[in-house]
C-alpha positions as CSV (number, residue, x, y, z in Angstrom):
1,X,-100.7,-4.0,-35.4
2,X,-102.8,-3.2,-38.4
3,X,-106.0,-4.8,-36.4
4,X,-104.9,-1.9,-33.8
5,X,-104.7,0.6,-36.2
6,X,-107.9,-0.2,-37.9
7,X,-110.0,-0.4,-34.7
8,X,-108.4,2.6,-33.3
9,X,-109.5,4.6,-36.4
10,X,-112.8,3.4,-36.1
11,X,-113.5,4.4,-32.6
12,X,-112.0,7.6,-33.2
13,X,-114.1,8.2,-36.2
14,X,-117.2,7.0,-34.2
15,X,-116.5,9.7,-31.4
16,X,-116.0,12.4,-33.9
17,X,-119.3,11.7,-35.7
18,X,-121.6,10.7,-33.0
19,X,-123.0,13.7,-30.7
20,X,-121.9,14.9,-27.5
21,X,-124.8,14.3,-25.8
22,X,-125.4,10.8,-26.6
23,X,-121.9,10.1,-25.7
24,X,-122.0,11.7,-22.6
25,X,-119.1,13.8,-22.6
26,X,-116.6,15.5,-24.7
27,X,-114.5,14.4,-27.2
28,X,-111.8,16.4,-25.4
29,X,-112.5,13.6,-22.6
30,X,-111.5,10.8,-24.7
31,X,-108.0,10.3,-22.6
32,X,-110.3,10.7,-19.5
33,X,-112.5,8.2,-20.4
34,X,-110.4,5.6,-21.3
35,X,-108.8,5.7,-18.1
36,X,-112.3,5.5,-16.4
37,X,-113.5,2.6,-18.5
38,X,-110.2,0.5,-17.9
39,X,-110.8,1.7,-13.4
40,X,-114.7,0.7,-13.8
41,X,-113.6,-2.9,-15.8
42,X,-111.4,-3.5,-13.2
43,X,-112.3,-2.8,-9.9
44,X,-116.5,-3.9,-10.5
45,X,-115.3,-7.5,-12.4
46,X,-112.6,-8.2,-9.4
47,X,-115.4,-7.9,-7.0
48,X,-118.0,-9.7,-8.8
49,X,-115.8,-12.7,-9.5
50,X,-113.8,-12.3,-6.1
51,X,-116.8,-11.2,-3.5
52,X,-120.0,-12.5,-5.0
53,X,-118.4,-15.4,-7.1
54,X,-120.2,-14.9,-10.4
55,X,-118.4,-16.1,-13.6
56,X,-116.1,-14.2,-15.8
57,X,-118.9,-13.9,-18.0
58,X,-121.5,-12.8,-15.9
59,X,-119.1,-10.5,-14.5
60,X,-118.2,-8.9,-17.5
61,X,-122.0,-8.3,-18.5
62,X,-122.2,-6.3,-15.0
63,X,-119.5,-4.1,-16.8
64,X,-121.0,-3.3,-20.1
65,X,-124.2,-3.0,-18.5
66,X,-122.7,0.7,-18.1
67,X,-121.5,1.0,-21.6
68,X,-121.6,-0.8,-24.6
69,X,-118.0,0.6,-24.6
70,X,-116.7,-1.8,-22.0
71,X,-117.1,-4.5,-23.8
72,X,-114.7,-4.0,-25.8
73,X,-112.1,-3.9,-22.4
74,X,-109.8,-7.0,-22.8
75,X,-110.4,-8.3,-18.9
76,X,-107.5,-11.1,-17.3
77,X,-108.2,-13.0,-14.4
78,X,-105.2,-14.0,-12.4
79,X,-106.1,-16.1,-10.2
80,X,-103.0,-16.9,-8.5
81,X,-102.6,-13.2,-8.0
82,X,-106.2,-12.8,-6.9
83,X,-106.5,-9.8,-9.9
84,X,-108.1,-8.7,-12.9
85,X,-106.6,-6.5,-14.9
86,X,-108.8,-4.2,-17.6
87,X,-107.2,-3.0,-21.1
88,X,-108.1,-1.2,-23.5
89,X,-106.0,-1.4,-26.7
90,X,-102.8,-1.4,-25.4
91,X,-104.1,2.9,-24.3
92,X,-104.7,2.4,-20.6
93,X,-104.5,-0.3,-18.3
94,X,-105.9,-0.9,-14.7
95,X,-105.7,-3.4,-12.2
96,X,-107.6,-4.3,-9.3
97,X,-106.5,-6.5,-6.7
98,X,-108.6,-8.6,-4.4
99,X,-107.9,-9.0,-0.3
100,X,-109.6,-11.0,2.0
101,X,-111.9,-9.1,3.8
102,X,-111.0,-6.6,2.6
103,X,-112.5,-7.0,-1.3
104,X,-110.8,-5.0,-4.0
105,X,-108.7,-2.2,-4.7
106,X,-107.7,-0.8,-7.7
107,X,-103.9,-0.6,-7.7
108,X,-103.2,3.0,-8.3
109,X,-100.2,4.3,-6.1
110,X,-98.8,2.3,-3.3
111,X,-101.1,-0.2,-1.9
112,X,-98.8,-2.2,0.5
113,X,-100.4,-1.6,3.3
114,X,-103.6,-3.2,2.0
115,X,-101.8,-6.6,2.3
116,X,-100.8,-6.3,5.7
117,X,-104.4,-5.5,7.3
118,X,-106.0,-8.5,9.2
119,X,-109.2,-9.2,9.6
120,X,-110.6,-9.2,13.5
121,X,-110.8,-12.3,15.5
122,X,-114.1,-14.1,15.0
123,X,-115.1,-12.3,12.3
124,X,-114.9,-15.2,9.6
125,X,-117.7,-17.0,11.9
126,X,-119.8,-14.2,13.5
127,X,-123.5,-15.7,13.3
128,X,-123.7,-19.4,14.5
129,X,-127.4,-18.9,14.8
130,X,-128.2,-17.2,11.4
131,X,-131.5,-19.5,10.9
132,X,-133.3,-18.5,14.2
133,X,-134.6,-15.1,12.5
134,X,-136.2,-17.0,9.8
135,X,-139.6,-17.8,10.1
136,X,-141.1,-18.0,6.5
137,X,-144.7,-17.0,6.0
138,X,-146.3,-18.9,2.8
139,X,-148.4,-16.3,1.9
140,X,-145.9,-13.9,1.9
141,X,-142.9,-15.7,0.3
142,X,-145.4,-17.0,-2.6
143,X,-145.7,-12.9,-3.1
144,X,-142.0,-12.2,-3.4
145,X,-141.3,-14.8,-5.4
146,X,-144.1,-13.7,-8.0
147,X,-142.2,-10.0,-7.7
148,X,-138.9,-11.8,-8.3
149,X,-140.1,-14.1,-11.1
150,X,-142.0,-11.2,-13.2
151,X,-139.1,-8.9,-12.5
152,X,-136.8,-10.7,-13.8
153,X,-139.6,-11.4,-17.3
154,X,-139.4,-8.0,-17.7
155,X,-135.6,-7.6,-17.8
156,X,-135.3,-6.0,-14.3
157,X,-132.5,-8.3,-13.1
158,X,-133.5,-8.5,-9.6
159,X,-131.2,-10.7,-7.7
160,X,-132.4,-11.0,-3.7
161,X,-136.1,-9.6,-2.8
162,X,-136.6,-10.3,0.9
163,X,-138.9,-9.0,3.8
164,X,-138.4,-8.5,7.6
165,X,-141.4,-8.3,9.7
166,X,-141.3,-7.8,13.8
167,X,-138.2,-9.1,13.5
168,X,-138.5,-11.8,11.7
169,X,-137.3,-12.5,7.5
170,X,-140.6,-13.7,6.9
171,X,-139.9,-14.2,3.1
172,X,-137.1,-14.2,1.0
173,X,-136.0,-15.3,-2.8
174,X,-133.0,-15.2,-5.4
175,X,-132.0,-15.3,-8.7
176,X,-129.9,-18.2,-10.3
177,X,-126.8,-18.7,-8.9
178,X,-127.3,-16.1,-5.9
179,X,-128.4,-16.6,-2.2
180,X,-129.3,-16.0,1.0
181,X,-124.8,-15.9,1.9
182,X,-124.0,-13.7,-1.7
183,X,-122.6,-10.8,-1.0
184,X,-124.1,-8.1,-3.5
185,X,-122.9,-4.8,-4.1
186,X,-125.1,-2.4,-3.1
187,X,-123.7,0.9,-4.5
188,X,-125.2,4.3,-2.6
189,X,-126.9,2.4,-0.2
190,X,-123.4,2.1,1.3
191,X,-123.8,5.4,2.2
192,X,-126.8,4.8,4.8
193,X,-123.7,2.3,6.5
194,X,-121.0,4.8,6.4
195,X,-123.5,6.9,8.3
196,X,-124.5,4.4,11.0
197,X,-120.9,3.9,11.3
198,X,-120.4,7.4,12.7
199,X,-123.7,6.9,14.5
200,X,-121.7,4.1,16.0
201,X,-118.6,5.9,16.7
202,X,-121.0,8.8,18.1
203,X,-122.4,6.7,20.5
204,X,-119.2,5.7,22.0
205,X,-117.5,9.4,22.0
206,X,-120.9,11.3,23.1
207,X,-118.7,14.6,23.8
208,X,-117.0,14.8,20.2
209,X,-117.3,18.3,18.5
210,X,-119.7,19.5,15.9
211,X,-116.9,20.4,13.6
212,X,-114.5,18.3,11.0
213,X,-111.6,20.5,11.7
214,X,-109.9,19.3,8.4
215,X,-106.6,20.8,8.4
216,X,-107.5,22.0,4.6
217,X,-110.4,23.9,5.3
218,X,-109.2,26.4,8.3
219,X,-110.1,29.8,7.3
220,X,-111.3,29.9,4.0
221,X,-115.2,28.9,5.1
222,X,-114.9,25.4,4.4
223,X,-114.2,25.5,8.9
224,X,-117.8,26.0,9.4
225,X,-118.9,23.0,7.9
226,X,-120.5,20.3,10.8
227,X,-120.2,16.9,10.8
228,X,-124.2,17.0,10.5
229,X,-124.1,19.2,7.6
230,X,-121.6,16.6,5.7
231,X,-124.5,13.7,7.0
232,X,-127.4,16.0,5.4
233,X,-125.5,16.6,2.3
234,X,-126.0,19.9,2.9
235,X,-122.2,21.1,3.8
236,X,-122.2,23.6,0.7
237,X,-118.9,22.4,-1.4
238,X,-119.4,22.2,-4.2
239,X,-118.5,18.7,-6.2
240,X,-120.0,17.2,-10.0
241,X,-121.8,14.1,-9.7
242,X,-122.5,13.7,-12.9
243,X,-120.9,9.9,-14.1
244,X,-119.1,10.7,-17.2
245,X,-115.4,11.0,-18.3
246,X,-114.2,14.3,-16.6
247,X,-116.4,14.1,-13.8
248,X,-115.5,14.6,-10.4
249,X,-117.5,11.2,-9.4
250,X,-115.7,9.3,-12.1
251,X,-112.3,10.4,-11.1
252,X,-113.1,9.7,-7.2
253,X,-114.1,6.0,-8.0
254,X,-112.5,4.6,-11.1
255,X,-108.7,6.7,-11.4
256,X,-107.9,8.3,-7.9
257,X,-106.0,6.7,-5.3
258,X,-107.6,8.4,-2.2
259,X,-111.5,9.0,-3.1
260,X,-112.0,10.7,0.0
261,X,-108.8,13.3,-1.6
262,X,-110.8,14.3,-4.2
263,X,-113.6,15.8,-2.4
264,X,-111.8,17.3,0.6
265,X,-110.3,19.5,-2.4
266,X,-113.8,20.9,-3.1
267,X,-114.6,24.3,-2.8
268,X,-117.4,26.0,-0.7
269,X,-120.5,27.4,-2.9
270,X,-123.1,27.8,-0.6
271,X,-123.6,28.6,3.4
272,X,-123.4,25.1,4.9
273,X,-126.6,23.9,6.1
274,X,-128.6,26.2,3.5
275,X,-128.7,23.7,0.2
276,X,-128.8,20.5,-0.3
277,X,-127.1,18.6,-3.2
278,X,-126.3,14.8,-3.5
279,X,-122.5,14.5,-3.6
280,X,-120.7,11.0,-3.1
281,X,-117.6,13.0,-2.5
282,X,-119.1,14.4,0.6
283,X,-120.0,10.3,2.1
284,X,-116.6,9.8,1.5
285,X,-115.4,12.9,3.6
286,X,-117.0,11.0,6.5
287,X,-115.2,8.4,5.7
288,X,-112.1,10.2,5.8
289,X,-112.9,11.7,9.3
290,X,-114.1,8.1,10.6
291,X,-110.1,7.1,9.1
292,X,-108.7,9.7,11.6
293,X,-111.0,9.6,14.4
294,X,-110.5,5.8,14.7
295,X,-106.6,5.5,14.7
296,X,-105.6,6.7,11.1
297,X,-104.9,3.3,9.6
298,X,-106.6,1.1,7.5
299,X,-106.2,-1.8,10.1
300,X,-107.4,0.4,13.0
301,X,-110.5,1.4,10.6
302,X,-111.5,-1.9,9.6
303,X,-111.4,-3.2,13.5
304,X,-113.9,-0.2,14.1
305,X,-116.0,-1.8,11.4
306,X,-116.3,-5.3,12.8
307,X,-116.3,-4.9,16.2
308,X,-118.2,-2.2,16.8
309,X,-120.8,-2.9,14.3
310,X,-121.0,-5.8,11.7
311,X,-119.8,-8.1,14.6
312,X,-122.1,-7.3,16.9
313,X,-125.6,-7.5,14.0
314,X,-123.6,-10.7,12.8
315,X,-122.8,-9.8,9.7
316,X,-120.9,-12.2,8.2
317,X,-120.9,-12.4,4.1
318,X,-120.4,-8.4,4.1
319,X,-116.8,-6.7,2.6
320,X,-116.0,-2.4,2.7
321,X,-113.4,-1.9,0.1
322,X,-110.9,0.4,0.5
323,X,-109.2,2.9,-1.8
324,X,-105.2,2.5,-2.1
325,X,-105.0,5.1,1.0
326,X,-107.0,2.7,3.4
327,X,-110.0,4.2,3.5
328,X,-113.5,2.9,3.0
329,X,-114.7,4.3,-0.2
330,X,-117.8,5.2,1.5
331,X,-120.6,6.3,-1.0
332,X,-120.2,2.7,-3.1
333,X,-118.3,-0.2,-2.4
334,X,-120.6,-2.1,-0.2
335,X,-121.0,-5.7,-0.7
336,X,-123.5,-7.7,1.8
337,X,-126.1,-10.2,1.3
338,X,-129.3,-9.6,1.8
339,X,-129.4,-10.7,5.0
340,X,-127.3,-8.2,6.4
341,X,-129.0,-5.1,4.5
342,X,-132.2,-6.3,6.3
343,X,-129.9,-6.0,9.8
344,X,-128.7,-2.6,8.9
345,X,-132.5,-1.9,8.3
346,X,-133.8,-3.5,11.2
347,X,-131.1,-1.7,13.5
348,X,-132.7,1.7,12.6
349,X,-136.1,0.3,12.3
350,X,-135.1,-0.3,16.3
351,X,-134.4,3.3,17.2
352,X,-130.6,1.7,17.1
353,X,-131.0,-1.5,19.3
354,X,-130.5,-5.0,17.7
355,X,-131.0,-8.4,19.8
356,X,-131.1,-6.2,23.3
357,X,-127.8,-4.3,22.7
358,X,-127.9,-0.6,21.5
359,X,-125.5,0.4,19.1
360,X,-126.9,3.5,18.2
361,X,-128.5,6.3,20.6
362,X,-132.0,7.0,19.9
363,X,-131.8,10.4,19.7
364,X,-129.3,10.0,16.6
365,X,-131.7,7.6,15.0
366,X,-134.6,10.2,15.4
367,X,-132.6,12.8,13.9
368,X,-130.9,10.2,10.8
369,X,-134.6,9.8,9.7
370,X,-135.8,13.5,10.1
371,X,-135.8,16.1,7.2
372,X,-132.8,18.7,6.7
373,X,-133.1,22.1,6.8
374,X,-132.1,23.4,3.5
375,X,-133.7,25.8,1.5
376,X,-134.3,23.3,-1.3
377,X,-134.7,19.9,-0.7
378,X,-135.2,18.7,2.6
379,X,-136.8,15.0,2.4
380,X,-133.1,13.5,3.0
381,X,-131.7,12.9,6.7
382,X,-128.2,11.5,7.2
383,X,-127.6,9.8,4.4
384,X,-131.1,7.9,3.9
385,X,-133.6,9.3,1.8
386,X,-137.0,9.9,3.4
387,X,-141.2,9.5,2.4
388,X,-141.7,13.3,4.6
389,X,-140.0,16.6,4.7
390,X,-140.8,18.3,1.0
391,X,-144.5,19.4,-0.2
392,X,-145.0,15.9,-1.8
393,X,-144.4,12.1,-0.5
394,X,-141.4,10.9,-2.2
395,X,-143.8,7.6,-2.3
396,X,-147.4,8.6,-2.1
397,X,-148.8,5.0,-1.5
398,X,-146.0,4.5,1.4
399,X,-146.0,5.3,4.8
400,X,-145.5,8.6,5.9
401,X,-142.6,7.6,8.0
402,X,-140.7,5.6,5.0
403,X,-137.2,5.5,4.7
404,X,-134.6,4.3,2.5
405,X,-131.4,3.0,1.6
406,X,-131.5,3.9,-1.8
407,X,-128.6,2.7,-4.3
408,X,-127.5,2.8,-8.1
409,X,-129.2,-0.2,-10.4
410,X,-132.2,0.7,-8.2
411,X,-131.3,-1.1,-5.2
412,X,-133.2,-0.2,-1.6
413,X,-133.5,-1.3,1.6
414,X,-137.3,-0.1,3.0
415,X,-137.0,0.8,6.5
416,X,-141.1,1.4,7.3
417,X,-140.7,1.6,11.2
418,X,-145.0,2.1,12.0
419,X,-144.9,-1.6,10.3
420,X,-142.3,-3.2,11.9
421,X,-141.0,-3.6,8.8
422,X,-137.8,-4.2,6.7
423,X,-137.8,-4.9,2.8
424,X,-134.5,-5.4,0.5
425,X,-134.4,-5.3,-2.9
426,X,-130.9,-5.9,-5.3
427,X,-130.3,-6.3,-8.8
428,X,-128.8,-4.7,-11.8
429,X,-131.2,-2.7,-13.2
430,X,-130.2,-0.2,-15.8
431,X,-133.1,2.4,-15.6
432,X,-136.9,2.0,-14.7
433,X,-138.1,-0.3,-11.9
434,X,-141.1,-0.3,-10.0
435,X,-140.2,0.9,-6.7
436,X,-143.4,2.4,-5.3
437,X,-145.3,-0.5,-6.7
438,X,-143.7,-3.7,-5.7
439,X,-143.1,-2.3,-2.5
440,X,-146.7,-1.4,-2.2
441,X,-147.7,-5.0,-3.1
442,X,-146.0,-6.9,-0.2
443,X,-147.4,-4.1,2.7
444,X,-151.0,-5.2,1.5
445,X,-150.3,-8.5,2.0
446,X,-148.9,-7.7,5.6
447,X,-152.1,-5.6,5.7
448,X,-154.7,-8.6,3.9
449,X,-152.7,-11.0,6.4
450,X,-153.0,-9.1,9.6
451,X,-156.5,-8.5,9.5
């Protein structure tokens, strides 16, 4: 008790003294941010230990890499529960459960449900052949492996670098302890799949309206808003991204039951289509309308998934976690090897085709990779960042017609369609890496190669 009193004082006397800005957030969020802390512990360590099988240890690093704060979280692993529970001196607790297939949820509300969902027949073997798209090219792989190795020298973490060309993975390397079947999390990039999952569902309902038609938003404004407009970020609610205690976006992920809740609560601020702002709330609206549109259940939403589109690319070694409510928590809690972010790549690389099937129209394709038209920022499509569409390349030295999965820890999946090309990069890294560069580096050796 007197080792909790002591510590408590000192954390309280460290928040009074140390400025707001280099906290991050008020003092006055203190109760907020313990919450947050004990959600983030939980639910990123159960799906680092339970999805891509790192140890406790390395598991808990990928937590404080956030905050120095988290480490002091007192993390359990029950492994006869399948959960890890985060505390934080005896002021909050939060657990997080892991399902098969389903990956894990942080137990906030009733989650019941969860446990009953089943995964789809054939879905624990969908890819017999997984080796016949592998046709390594020396040059190539000796290239990423040099990216991988001095990454990693300069404290970049990068965990799976790999390359597609004309359909091919023509080179690919890992980090200790990680390969080409580990699922990794891939943050925002899971936002480029929630959109090719309503490309999907598009595709198979051709005459579906333009509009939403959430019950919530009739006559207020919020009816005018288009599914495109939610797919361009460019719907005009208004929701805080900013990741600190208080935050709408740290509420959403790390304390709220239903993510998708949070933002359908958001308020319009702008004509839709007129003004672009990046808003993981708004991914997670589409994920909300894929929930209804597909059967309103997470079973009927997670057959969607796998038979209608990691079944068919054969992505096996890839998880969607839901929220408590059932619904994919669209904007972040992606897990897939690299592997199968190269197949999302490829797909739209394709014009929506994989292996002689079409999954996705062309025309939707087309218009995923063209420019928005807001008023302010218009080099985004539906939900993939592109090279084109404001006065400046986003990346100078790429092709024009560049565009990206782009995730937190700065995670990317390269789709460069004039070269045929995928590249995937994941890892855990906490602030500068050199895009643009590396990525430069491997098309001149396509380019040296080819010539």
């Amino acid at each position: 008790m007197k080792k909790f009193a002591i510590t408590f004082a000192l954390i309280a006397v460290v928040l009074v003294s140390v400025p707001q800005y280099f906290l991050g957030f008020s003092i006055w969020h203190l109760g907020s941010a313990v919450n947050v802390a004990t959600g983030l512990g939980a639910k990123l360590a159960c799906s680092a230990r339970f999805i891509s099988g790192f140890d406790e240890q390395q598991s808990l690093q990928d937590v404080v890499s956030y905050s120095p704060a988290a480490a002091l979280l007192d993390l359990t692993f029950d492994y006869e529960n399948n959960t890890v529970q985060a505390e934080l001196f005896g002021m909050a607790k939060t657990i997080a459960k892991y399902r098969k297939g389903l990956g894990c949820t942080l137990e906030i509300g009733d989650t019941h449900a969860l446990d009953q969902v089943a995964l789809p027949i054939a879905s624990d073997k969908i890819n017999p052949q997984e080796e016949t798209w592998v046709d390594i090219d020396e040059q190539l792989q000796e290239k990423v492996s040099s990216i991988l190795k001095q990454d990693n020298r300069n404290g970049y973490q990068t965990r799976a670098l790999l390359v597609v060309k004309d359909q091919r993975v023509v080179a690919e390397t890992y980090a200790e302890g990680i390969d080409a079947r580990t699922p990794l999390m891939g943050w925002s990039m899971g936002k480029s799949l929630t959109a090719m999952l309503i490309g999907r569902y598009a595709y198979l309902n051709p005459s579906e309206p333009k509009s939403v038609s959430f019950k919530a938003w009739q006559n207020d404004g919020r009816e005018k808003i288009e599914l495109e407009h939610l797919l361009q970020m460019t719907s005009g609610l208004d929701f805080d991204e900013t990741y600190a205690p208080g935050s709408d976006a740290t509420h959403m992920l790390f304390t709220a039951g239903s993510a998708s809740n949070v933002a359908l609560n958001s308020q319009l601020i702008h004509e839709p289509s007129t003004h672009f702002s990046y808003s993981s709330g708004t991914t997670n609206i589409l994920a909300r309308w894929l929930y209804g549109r597909t059967g309103n259940s997470a079973q009927s939403l997670v057959d969607f998934a796998y038979t209608q589109l990691f079944q068919p690319l054969g992505m096996e070694h890839t998880i969607f976690e839901p929220d408590a409510s059932g619904v994919f928590v669209g904007s972040s809690y992606i897990y897939a090897s690299a592997r199968n972010w190269a197949r999302l790549g490829l797909l739209m690389a394709n014009g929506g085709i994989y292996q002689g099937q079409r999954l996705l129209a062309e025309d939707w394709v087309i218009r995923a990779a063209s420019p928005n038209n807001s008023q302010n920022e218009k080099a985004y499509g539906y939900q993939f960042w592109l090279n084109h569409g404001d006065d400046e390349l986003r990346w100078p030295s790429l092709p024009k017609d560049t565009y990206a999965m782009l995730g937190n820890r700065k995670q990317h999946v390269m789709v460069i369609p004039s070269e045929n090309m995928v590249i995937v990069r994941l890892g855990w890294t906490k602030s500068y890496y050199p895009t643009e560069v590396n990525t430069k580096q491997i098309l001149d050796v396509v380019s040296e190669h080819s010539d």
